[in-house]
C-alpha positions as CSV (number, residue, x, y, z in Angstrom):
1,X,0.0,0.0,0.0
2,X,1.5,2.7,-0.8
3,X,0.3,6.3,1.8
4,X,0.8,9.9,2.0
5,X,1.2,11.1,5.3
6,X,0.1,14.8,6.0
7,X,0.9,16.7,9.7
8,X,1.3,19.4,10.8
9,X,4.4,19.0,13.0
10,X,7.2,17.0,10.8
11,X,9.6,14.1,12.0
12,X,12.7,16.2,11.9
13,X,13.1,19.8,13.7
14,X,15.6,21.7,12.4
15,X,17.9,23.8,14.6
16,X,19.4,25.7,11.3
17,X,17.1,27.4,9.0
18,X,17.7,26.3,5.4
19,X,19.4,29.6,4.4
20,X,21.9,28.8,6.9
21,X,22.2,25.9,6.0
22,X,23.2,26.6,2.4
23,X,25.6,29.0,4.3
24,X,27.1,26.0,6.2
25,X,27.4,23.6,3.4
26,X,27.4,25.5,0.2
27,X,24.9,24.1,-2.7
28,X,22.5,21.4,-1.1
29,X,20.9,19.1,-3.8
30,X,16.9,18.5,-2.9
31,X,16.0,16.4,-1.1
32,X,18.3,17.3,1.3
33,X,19.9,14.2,2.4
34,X,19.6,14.3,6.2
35,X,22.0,11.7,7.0
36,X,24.6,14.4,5.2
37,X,24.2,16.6,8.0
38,X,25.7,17.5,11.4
39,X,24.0,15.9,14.3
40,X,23.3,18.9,15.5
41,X,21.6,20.4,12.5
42,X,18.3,18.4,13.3
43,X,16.5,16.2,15.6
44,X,13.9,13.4,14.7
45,X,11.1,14.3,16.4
46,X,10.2,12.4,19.8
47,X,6.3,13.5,20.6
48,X,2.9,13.0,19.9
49,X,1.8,12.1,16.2
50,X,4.9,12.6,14.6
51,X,6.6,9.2,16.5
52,X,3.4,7.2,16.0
53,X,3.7,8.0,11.8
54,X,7.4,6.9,12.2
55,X,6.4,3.7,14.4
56,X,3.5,3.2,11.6
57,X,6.0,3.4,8.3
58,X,8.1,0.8,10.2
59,X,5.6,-1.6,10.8
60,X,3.7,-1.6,7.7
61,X,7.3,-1.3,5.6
62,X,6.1,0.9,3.4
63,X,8.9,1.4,1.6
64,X,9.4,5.0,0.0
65,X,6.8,7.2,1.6
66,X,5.8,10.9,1.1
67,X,5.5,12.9,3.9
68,X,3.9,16.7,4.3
69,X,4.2,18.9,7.7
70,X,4.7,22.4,8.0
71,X,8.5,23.5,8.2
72,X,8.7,27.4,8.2
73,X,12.6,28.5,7.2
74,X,13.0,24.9,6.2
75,X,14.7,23.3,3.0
76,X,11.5,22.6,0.7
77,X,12.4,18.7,0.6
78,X,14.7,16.8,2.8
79,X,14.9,12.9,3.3
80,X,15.2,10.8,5.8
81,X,15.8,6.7,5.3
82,X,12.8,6.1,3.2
83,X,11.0,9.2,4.1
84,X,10.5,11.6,1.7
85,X,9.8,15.1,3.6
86,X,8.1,18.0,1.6
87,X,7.7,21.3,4.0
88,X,5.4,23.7,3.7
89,X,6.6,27.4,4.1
90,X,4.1,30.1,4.8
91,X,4.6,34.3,4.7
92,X,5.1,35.3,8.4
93,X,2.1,37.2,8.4
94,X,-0.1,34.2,7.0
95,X,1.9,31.9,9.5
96,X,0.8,34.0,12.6
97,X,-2.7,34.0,11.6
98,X,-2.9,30.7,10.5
99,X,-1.5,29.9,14.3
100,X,-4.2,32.3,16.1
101,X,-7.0,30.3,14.3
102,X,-5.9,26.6,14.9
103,X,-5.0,27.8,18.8
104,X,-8.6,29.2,18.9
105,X,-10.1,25.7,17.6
106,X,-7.5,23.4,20.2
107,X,-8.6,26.0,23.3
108,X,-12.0,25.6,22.3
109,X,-11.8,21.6,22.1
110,X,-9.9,21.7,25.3
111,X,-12.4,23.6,27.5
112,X,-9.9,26.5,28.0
113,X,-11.5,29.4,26.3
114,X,-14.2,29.8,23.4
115,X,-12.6,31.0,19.6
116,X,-14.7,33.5,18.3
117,X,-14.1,32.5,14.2
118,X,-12.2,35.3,12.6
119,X,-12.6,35.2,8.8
120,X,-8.7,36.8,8.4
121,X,-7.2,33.8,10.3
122,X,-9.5,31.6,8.8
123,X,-8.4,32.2,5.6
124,X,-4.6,32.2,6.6
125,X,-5.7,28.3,8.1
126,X,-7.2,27.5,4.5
127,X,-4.0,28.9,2.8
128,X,-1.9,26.3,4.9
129,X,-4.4,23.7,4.0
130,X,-4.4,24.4,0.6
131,X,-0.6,24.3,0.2
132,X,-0.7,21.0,2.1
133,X,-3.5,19.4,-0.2
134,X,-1.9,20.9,-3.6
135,X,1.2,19.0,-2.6
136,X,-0.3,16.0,-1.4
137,X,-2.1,16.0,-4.6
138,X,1.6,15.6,-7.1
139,X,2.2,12.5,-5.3
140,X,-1.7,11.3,-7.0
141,X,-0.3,8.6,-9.6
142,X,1.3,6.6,-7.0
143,X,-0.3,7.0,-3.7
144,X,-3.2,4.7,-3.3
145,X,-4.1,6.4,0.1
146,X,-3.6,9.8,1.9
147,X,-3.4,9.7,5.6
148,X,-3.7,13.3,7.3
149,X,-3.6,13.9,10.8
150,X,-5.5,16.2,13.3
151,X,-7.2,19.6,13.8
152,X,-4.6,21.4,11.7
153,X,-5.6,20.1,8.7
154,X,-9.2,19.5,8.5
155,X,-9.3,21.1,5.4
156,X,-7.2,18.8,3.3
157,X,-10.1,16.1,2.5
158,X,-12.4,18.6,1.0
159,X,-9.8,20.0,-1.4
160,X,-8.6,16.8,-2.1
161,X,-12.3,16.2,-2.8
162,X,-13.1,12.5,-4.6
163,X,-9.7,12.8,-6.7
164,X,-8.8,10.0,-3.9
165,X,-9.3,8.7,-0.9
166,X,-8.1,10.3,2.5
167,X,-8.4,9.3,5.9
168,X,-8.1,12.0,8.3
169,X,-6.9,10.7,12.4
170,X,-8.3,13.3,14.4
171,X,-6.3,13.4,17.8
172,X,-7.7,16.4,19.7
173,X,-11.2,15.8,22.3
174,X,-14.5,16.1,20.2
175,X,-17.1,16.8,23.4
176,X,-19.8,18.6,21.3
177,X,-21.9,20.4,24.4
178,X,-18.5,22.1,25.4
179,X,-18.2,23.9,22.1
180,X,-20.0,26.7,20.6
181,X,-22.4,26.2,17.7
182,X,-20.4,27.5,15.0
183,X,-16.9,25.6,16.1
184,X,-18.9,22.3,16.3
185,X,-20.7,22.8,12.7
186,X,-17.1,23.7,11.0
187,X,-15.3,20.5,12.7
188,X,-18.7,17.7,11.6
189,X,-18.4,19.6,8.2
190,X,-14.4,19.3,7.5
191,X,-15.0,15.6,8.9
192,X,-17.4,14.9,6.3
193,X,-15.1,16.1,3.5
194,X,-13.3,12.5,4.7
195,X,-13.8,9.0,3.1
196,X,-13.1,8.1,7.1
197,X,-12.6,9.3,10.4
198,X,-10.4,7.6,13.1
199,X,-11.3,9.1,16.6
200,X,-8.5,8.2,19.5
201,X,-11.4,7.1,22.1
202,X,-15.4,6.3,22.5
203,X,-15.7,9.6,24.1
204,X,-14.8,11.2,21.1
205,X,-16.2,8.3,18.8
206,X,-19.9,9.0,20.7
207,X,-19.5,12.9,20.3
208,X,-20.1,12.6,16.8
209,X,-22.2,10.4,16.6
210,X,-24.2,12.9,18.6
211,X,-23.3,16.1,16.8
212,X,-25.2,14.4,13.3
213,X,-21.9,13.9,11.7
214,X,-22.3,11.9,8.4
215,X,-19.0,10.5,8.2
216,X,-17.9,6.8,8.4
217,X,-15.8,6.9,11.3
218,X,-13.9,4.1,13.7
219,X,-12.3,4.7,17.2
220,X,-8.9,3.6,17.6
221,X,-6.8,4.0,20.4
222,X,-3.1,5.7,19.4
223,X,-0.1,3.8,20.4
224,X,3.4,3.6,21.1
225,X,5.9,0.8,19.8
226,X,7.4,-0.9,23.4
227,X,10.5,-2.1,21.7
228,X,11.5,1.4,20.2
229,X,12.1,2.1,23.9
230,X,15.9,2.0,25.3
231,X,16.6,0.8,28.9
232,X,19.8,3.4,29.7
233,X,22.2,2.0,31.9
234,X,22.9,2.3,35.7
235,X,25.4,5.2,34.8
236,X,23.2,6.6,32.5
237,X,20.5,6.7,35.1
238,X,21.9,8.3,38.0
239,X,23.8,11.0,35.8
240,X,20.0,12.2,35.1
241,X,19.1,11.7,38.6
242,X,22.7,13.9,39.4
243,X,21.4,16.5,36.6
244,X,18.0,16.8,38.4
245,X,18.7,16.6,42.1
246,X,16.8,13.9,42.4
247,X,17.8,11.8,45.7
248,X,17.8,8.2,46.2
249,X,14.9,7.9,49.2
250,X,12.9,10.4,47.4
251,X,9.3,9.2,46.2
252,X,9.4,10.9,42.7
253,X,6.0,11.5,41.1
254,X,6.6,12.2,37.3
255,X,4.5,14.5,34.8
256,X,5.6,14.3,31.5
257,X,4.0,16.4,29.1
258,X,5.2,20.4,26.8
259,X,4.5,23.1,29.1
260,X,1.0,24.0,27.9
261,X,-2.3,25.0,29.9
262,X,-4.2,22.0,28.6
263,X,-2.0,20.1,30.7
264,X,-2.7,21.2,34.3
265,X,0.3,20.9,35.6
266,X,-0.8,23.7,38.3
267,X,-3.4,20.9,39.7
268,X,-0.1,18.8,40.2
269,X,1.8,21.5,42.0
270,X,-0.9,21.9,44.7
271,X,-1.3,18.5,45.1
272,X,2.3,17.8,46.0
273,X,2.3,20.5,48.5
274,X,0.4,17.2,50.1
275,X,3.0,14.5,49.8
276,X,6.0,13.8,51.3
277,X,7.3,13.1,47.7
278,X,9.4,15.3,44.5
279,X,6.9,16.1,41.5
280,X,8.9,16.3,38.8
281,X,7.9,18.4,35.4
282,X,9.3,16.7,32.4
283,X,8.9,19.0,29.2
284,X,9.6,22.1,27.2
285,X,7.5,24.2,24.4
286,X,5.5,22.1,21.5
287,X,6.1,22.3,17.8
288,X,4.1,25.7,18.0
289,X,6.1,27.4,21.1
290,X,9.5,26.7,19.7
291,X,8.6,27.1,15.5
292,X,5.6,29.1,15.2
293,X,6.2,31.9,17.5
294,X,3.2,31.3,19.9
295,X,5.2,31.5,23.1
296,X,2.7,30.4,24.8
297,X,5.2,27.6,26.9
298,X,7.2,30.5,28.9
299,X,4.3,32.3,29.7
300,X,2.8,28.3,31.7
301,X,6.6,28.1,32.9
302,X,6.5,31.3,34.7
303,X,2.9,31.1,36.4
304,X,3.5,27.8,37.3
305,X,6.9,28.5,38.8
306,X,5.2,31.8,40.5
307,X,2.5,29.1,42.0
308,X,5.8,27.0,43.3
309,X,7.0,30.1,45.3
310,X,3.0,31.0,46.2
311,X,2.2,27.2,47.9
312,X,5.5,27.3,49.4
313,X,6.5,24.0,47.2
314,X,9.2,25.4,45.5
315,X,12.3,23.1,46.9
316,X,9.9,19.9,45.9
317,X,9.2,20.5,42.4
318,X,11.5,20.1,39.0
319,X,11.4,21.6,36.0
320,X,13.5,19.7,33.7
321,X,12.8,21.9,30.5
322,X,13.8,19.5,27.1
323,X,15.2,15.9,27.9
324,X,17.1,13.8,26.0
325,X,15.3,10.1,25.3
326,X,17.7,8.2,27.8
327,X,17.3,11.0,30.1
328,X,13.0,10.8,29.8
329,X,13.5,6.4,30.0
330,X,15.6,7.2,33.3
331,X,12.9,9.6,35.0
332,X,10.7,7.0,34.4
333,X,12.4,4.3,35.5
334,X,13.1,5.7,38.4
335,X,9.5,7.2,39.3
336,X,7.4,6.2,41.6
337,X,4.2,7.1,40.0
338,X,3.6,9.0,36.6
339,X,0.3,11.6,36.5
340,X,-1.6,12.9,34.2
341,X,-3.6,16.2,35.1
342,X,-5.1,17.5,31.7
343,X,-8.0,18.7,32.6
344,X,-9.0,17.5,29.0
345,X,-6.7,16.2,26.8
346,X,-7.4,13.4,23.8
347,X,-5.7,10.7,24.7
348,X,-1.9,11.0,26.8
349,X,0.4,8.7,25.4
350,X,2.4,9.5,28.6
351,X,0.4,6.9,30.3
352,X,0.9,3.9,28.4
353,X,4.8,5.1,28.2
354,X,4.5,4.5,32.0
355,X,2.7,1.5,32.0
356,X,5.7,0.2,29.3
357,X,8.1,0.9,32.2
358,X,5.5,-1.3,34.4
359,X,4.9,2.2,36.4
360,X,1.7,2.9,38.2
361,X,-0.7,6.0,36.9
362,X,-3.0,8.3,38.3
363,X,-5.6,9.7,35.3
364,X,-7.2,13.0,35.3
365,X,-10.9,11.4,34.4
366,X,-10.8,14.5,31.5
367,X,-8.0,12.3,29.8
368,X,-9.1,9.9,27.0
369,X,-7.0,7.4,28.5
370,X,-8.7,7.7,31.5
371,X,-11.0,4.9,29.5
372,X,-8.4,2.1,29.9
373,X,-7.8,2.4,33.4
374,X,-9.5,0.2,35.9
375,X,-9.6,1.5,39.2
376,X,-7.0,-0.3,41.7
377,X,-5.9,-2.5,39.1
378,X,-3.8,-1.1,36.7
379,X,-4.0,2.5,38.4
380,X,-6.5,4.8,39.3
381,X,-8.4,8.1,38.2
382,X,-9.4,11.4,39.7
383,X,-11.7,14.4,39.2
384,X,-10.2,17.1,36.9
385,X,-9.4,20.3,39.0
386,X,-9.6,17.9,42.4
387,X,-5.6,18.2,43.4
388,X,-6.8,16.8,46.8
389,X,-8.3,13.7,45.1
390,X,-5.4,13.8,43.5
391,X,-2.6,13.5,46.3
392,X,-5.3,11.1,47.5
393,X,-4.9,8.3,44.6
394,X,-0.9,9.3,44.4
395,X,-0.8,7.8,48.3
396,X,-2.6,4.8,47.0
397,X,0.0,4.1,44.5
398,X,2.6,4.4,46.8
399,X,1.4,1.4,48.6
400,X,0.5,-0.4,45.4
401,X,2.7,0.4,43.0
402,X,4.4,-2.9,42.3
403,X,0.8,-4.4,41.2
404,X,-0.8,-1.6,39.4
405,X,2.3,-1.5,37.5
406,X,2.8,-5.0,36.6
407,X,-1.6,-4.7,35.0
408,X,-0.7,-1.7,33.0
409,X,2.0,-3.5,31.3
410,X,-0.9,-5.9,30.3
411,X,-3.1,-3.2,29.3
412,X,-0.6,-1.7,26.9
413,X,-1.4,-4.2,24.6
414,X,-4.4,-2.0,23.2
415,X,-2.2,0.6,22.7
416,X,1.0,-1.1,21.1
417,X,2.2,-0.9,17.5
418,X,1.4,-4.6,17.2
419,X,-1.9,-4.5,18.1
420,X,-3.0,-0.9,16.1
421,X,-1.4,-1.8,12.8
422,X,-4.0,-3.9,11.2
423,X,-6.7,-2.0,12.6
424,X,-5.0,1.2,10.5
425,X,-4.7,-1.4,7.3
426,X,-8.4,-1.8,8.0
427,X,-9.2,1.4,8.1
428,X,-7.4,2.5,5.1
429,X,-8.4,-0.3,3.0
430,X,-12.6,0.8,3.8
431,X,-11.3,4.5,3.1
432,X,-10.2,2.9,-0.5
433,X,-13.9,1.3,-0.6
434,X,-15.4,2.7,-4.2
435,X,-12.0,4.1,-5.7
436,X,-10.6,2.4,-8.7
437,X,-7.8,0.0,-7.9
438,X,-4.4,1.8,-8.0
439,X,-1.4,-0.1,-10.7
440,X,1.9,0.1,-8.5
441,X,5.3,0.7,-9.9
């Protein structure tokens, strides 16, 4: 089968901007060949959507595949492996309004604040999308399905229209009573410009069902692949543990997550103010705080730090800011309990992450994940907003830890690699249903 992936956040993160680049090397042939590069020119991309894609074009071996994200000051095309990168550059003026609407829609989604529409940014958001469908589109002779991914694209399946089929994931809540009229109508609409729609949970999966959407549509849950996962060793451990002041009778209680409002990690920070135990922030700004110029990640860092000094907690919680892959494995393995406070958030891959290392969890019950967990089994949930519910369940976990971590490892199976890949087949293959078969190479 041969896909085209769109996102909005690519694989790779540049730290150079492709005119400096061209400074540093001289003439660059397109695709830039990333394996040409200096290690320090560029990191593959560890979060969210972007690792499940990579995990996804692994599994299935799909050989060559096209891949379109957003990349402003990036080189046009770049490759990695097998991957073919196209990057989609946008005027900054365009870029900052396609950012204001697409916040406005994932404030909305998340309960923080209501977007009123604003027809300028809209527009800037259907520029982006157009440029990501019109690329999509050259890649039409030999792609025998497109799979785009989340709120930032919504308007790729319309354009694309019945030239061929797409399959859009959409990863962000869909609640439809917490969103205003006009918000809900333009999310069922874009839906319906799909041939399919994969929600992350049954939350979301019965939210459209009640907002009238006329859209085939399956839940799946998103995943992580367990053996992509390194186990650092003993030294590598405790020079993170040395790095973060982190003592060896401490109970640690790990939060893993950008620094973002949707993730509450204020609830967190007045909970621990409870325990005898470290909290430990683990995270820096997303895609859109480091790229797009929506700082939005120091403005949480320095309210949340402020509340630190205001509780009196300030000597018992961490802020890491960006950590390296062995570094995030060693927090792990040497927590005592990993939270999640979102007051909503889609999914949180965080959790089965934890449950991989065979670490208990305590759920905010506004967390899609919050469906999997089975109270005093594999860990337990809490109110969202309730930090004394919270300290609460963290206690429990101290006592139990051991056995609540042992049952999440069993419940990461629904959330593994292995066990989402032929769903995905499936759901491509029905997306296909009615479109003439495809000759390959």
């Amino acid at each position: 089968m041969r896909v085209a992936i769109n996102t909005q956040t690519p694989p790779v993160r540049f730290t150079l901007t492709y005119r400096d680049l061209l400074e540093k090397y001289g003439d660059l042939e397109l695709p830039v060949d990333l394996s040409l590069l200096s290690e320090s020119d560029f990191q593959v991309a560890v979060g969210g959507v972007a690792r499940m894609m990579l995990g996804l074009i692994r599994k299935m071996n799909l050989g060559r595949t096209r891949w379109v994200a957003l990349g402003p000051g990036y080189p046009p095309q770049a490759s990695l492996q097998n991957i073919e990168l196209h990057l989609v550059d946008l005027p900054p003026n365009v870029l900052s309004l396609y950012t204001k609407f697409k916040e406005g829609l994932y404030n909305e989604a998340h309960g923080i604040s209501r977007y009123n529409i604003v027809g300028q940014e809209y527009i800037a958001y259907a520029t982006y999308n157009w440029y990501s469908a019109s690329k999509l589109l050259e890649f039409y002779l030999d792609t025998d399905v497109y799979f785009v991914n989340d709120f930032q694209q919504l308007l790729v399946g319309g354009i694309i229209g019945p030239s061929a089929p797409a399959l859009l994931w959409y990863h962000i809540p869909f609640v439809p009573e917490k969103m205003g009229d006009r918000t809900r109508e333009f999310l069922v609409r874009s839906f319906e410009g799909f041939d399919l729609v994969i929600l992350s949970t049954r939350r979301d999966l019965e939210g459209l069902v009640r907002a009238g959407g006329k859209v085939r549509a399956k839940q799946i849950y998103p995943f992580i692949d367990p053996q992509a996962y390194e186990k650092p060793s003993t030294a590598e451990q405790q020079s993170t543990l040395n790095k973060f002041g982190i003592g060896e009778d401490e109970k640690v209680v790990l939060l893993v997550g950008r620094m973002d409002p949707i993730k509450s990690q204020d609830i967190a920070i007045k909970a621990i103010k409870k325990l005898d135990a470290k909290l430990v922030l683990a995270g820096n700004g997303s895609f859109t705080s480091k790229t797009l110029g929506h700082d939005k990640a120091s403005v949480w860092v320095k309210k949340l730090r402020d509340l630190t000094q205001e509780t009196g907690v300030k000597d018992k919680v961490i802020f890491t800011g960006y950590v390296t892959e062995k570094e995030l494995a060693s927090l792990y393995m040497r927590s005592d309990v990993v939270i999640l406070t979102s007051r909503t958030e889609g999914f949180g891959l965080t959790v089965c992450e934890a449950w991989n290392y065979q670490k208990p969890v305590v759920v905010s019950k506004g967390a899609g994940v919050s469906e999997l967990v089975i109270e005093g089994v594999n860990g337990y949930t809490f109110p969202s907003d309730s930090y004394d519910e919270l300290a609460e369940a963290i206690r429990r976990t101290f006592k139990e830890g051991d056995k609540l971590g042992s049952m999440g490892r069993e419940t990461l199976r629904q959330c593994s690699l292995e066990y989402a890949v032929d769903k995905i087949k499936e759901a491509m293959e029905e997306a296909m249903k009615g479109y003439p078969k495809r000759e390959t190479d």
